[in-house]
N, C-alpha and C positions, 0 to 999 in steps of 0.2 A: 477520547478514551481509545488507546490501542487496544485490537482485538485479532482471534483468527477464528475460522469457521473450519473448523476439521470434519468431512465426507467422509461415511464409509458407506456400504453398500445399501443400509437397510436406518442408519442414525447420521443424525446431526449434531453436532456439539461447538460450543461456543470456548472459547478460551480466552480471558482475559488477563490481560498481561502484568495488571498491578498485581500481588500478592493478594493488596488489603482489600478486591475486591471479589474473594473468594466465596463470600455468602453469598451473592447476588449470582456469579457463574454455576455455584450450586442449585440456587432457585428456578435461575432460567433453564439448568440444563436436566431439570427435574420436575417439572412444573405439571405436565403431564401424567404425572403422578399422583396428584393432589387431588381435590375441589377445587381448585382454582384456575382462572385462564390468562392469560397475559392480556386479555380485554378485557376481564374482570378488574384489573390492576390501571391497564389505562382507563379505565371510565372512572373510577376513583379518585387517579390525578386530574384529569377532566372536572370532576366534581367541583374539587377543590381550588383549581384554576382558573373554572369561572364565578368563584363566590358563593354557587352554590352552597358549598357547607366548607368548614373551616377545619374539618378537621376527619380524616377517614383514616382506616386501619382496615389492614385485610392480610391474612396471612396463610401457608400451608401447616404441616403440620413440623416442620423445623424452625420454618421463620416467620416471622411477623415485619411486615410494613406499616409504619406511620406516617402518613402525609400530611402536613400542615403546613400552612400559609406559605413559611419563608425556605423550607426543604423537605424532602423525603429520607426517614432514619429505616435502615433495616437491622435486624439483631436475629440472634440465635435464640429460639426458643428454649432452649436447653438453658442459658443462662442463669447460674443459681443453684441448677441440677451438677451441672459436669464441671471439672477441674477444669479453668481458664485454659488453658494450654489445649484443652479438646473445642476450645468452640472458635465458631467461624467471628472474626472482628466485626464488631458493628460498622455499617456503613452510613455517611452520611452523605445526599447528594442533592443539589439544585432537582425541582421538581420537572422542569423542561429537561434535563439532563436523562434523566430516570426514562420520561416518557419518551426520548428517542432513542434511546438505547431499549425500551418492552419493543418500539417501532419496528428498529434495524431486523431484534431478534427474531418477530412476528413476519416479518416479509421474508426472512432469509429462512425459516419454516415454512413457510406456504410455498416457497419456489421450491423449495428441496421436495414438499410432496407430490408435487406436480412431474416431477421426474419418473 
């Protein structure tokens, strides 16, 4: 997955290059916002990865993740609520995929605070 990490003095932001993965650069680049933590998200796939349980969901307050067995689907909460054309496309992704892309994000935030 191409990506770029854009620095400014006091934020960190991710940008991912596909269009269709606009819900998930939304998620990442907002998460902090939430109840949710991007470790809350990888223990999940973890869950899930080792058997432990077959099926997790965890979401903020736009979107919803479901992980199960064979991938990770994310979607726009609003879905249903707002005219297609206002929501973010749903994404679907290999579970190892997901998990080092929360990875990548989670290391390149903790270095960025250490700054």
């Amino acid at each position: 997955m191409n990506y770029k990490i854009k620095k400014d003095n006091d934020s960190i932001t991710i940008i991912l290059e596909d269009p269709k993965m606009i819900g998930l650069q939304e998620l990442l680049n907002t998460i902090d916002m939430y109840n949710i933590s991007l470790n809350d998200i990888i223990e999940k796939i973890n869950m899930v990865l080792s058997g432990e349980s077959h099926f997790e969901e965890i979401g903020s307050e736009a979107a919803m993740i479901e992980i199960s067995k064979t991938s990770s689907k994310i979607y726009d909460l609003f879905e249903g609520i707002l005219d297609e054309s206002e929501l973010f496309p749903t994404i679907s992704l290999d579970n190892e995929e997901l998990k080092d892309i929360l990875e990548l994000w989670k290391n390149e935030k903790e270095q960025f605070e250490k700054q």
